[in-house]
N, C-alpha and C positions, 0 to 999 in steps of 0.2 A: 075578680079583683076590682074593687074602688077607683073612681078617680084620683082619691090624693094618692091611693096603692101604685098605680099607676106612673104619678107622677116622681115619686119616692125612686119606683125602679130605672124612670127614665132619668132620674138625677145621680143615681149610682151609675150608670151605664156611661153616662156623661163623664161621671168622677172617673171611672176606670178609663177610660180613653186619656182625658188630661195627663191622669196619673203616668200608663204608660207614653206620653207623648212628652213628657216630662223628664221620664226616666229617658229615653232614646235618645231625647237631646241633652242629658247630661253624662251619659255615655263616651269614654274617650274617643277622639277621633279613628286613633289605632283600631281599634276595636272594630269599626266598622269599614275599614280599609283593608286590601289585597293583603294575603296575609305574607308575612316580612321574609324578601330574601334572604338568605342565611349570613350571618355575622362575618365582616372580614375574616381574615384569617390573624391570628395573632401574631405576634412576631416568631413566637419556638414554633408556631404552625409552619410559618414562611420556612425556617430554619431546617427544618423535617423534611418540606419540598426542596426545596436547594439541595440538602444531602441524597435524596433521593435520585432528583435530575443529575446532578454531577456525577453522581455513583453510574447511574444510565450513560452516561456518554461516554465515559472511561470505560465502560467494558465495550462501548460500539466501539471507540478508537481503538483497546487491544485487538477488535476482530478487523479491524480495517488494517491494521499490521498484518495481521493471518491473512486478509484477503490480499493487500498488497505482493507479500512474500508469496502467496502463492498463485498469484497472479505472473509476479516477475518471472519464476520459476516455467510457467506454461512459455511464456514467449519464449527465453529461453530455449525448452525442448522444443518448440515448434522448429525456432531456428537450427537446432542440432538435427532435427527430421529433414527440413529442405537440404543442409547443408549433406547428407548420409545419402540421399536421393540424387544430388549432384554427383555427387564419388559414385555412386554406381550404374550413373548413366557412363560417368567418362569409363570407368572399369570393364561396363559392358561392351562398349567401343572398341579397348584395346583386346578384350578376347574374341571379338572377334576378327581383329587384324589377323591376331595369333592361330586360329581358327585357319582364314585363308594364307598362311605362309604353311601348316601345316597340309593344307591341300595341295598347295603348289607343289611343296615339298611330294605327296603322293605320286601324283598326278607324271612328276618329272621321272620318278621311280619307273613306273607302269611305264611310260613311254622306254625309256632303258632297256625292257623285256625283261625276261624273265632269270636273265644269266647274274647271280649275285655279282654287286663291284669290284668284291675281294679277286672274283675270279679272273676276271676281265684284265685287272692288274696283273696277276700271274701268269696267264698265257700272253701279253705283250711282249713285242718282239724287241722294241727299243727301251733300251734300258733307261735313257731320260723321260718318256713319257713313262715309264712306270715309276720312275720317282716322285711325276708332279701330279701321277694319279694319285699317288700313295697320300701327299700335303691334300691335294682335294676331298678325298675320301676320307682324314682323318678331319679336315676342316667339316665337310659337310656333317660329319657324325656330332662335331661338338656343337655344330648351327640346332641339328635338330635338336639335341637333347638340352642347348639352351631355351629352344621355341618350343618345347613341353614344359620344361621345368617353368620358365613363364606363365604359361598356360595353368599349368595346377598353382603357383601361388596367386594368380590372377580370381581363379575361382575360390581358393580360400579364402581370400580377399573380401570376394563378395559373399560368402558365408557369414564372414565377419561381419557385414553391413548388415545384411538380414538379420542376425542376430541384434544387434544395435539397435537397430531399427524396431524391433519388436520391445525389446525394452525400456527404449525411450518411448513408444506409444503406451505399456503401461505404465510410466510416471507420470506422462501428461493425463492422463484420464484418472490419476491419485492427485494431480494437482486440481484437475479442473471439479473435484467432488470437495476437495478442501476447499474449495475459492468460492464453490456454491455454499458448502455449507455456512464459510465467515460471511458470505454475504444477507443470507437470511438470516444471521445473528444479527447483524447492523440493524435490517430493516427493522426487525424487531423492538430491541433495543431503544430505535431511534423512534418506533413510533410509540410506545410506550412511555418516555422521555415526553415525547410532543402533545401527548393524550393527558398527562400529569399538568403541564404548564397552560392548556386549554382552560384547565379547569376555573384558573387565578382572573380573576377580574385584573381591567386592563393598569387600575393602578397598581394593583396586586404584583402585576406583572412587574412594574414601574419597582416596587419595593422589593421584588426580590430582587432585580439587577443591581439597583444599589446594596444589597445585601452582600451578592457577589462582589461587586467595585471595593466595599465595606476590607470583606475577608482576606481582598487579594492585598488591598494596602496598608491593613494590618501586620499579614505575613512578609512584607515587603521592608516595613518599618521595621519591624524586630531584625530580617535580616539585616538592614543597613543599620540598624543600630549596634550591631556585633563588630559594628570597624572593617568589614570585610574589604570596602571599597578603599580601605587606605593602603591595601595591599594589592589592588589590582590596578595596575598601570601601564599593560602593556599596549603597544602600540599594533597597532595591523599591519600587513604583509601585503604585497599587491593583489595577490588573490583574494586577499581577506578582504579587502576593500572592495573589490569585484563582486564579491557576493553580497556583501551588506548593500549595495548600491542598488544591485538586481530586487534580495527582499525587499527592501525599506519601500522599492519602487510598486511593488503590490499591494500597499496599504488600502484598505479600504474594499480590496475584492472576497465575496463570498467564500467562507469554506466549505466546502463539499468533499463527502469522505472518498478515498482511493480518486483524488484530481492532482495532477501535476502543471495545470498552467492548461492555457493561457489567462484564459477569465475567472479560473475558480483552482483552488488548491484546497489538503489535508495539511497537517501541521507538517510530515515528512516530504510531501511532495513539494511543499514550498524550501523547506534547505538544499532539498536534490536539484531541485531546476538555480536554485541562486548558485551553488558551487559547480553546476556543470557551466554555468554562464561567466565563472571564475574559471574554466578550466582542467576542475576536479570532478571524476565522476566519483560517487559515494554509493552507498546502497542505498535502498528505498526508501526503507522502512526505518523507523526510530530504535528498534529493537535494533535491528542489524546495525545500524550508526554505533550503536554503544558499543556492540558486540566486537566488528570489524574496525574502527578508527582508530588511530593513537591517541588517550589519553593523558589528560594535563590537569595538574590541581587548582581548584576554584580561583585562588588566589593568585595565580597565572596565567590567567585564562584573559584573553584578546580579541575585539572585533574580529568578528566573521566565524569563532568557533560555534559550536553547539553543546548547550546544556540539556542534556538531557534530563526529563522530570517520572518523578513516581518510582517505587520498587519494580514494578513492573518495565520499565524503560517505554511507555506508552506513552509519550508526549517528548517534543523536540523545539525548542526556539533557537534562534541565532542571537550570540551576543552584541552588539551595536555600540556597546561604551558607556560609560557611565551609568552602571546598574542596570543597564535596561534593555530588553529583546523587544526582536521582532517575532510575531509568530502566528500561523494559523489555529486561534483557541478550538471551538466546536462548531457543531451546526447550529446554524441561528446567529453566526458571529461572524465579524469579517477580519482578515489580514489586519494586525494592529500594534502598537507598542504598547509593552506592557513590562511589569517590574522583574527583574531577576529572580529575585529573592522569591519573588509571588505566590509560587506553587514548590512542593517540595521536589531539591536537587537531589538525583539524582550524581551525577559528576557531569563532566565536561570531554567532550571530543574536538580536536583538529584535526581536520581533514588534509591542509598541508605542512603536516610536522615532520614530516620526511623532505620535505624541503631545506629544511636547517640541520 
């Protein structure tokens, strides 16, 4: 190749460089940057997530009712077991009182010898000692055959107990397989719940909770827009005031599933420990609230009752007055006032309507 050949190639070679040096720097920035973490999530995205989470936590709350109620039910039998164990320690005690009066009883025979009492009365020479033989020996007959007849129901007694007692050990061991099983439904549940909400970037996080605030004061508005509150006036009860005092006074503490206090509650552990602190014990569980309480219609419904929420009766807040509860929502939320209306009623329990 020539010199000018030469120079020709090295002025193409030159071109081609400028060119692509040219092209790189008009090249969008994007383009040569990290490539792009994934696009928010849209709002029907957020929407989807929300219904998902919420869907997740309402079946961990029905199994923290199952765990609850089958929880209850263990202490319970446990109790019914110490209390069967007691009864047949005192039972074993008095058989064998029973035991040594029937020895006594022997024992006093043998020394007698061998000649039957009946006899002994009939060859007597004095007619009054064979009369107060005759009361002794009919007494001592009825002593024994009271101090066997004891003795055999003493032991059927404790047959009973054994019995019992085996029985209530198989229901505890059907409680304690329920209360395992609701409780790996929770964990599940709730980490599945937690693994979904990881996913949202922290503003992300930020827009679905106003999503939920969103939903809840929607469904809030529409109730109170129904007039419902021009029909609900009534006043609280001393107990009712007693419990709303206790709730209201946990605002702000963590919920944690199957907690009754002190630092942390479930939505039913917090109306149980308010109304025991009123005076009223209640059942555990929100289910059993609905199930066991006397009910009263919405629009009579007073400080300190409890509304019950969902078909399922898997959620409990306390009325407080003027549309508005207290309640332990879910995990990841704390003890808080929140709307009546908020979440769908189920109906309304008082716990002291046998009061009036």
């Amino acid at each position: 190749m020539g010199r000018d050949g030469r120079r020709r190639g090295a002025g193409v070679a030159a071109g081609t460089v400028l060119v692509c040096a040219v092209g790189m720097l008009s090249v969008p920035d994007r383009a040569l940057a990290a490539p792009d973490k994934p696009e928010p999530r849209s709002t029907k995205r957020l929407e989807e997530v929300h219904q998902q989470v919420e869907s997740l936590y309402r079946q961990a709350e029905a199994a923290t009712d199952a765990y609850n109620l089958a929880r209850g039910k263990q202490l319970a039998q446990q109790k019914t077991i110490v209390r069967i164990a007691r009864d047949v320690a005192r039972t074993k005690k008095e058989m064998a009182a029973l035991k040594r009066q029937v020895g006594a009883m022997a024992a006093a025979q043998y020394r007698g010898g061998s000649v039957p009492a009946e006899w002994k009365l009939v060859l007597s020479d004095d007619p009054q000692d064979l009369m107060r033989g005759i009361d002794l020996a009919r007494k001592g007959q009825q002593a024994a055959r009271g101090v066997i007849g004891r003795l055999a129901q003493t032991q059927a007694t404790l047959d009973r107990y054994a019995d019992s007692a085996s029985q209530e050990w198989v229901r505890l061991d059907a409680s304690r397989s329920r209360k395992a099983a609701a409780q790996k439904l929770i964990k599940a549940k709730l980490a599945k719940a937690k693994k979904l909400e990881s996913k949202l970037k922290k503003d992300e996080q930020e827009r679905l909770r106003k999503l939920e605030e969103r939903k809840a004061r929607l469904a809030q508005e529409k109730w109170v827009g129904s007039g419902i509150l021009d029909d609900i006036d009534g006043k609280a009860s001393s107990a009712g005031k007693r419990a709303v005092e206790f709730a209201t006074a946990q605002i702000g503490k963590d919920y944690v599933w199957g907690a009754e206090g002190p630092d942390t509650f479930d939505c039913s552990g917090l109306t149980l420990k308010a109304w025991a602190a009123a005076g009223r014990p209640i059942p555990r569980t929100s289910q059993e609230q609905w199930r066991q309480l006397p009910r009263v219609a919405v629009e009579d419904m007073r400080p300190g009752d409890l509304i019950i929420y969902f078909k399922d009766a898997t959620h409990v807040g306390m009325y407080v007055g003027k549309g508005t509860i207290v309640h332990a929502p879910r995990p990841g939320r704390q003890v808080t006032l929140a709307g009546a209306g908020s979440m769908p009623i189920l109906g309304v329990v008082r716990p002291d309507k046998t009061a009036h």
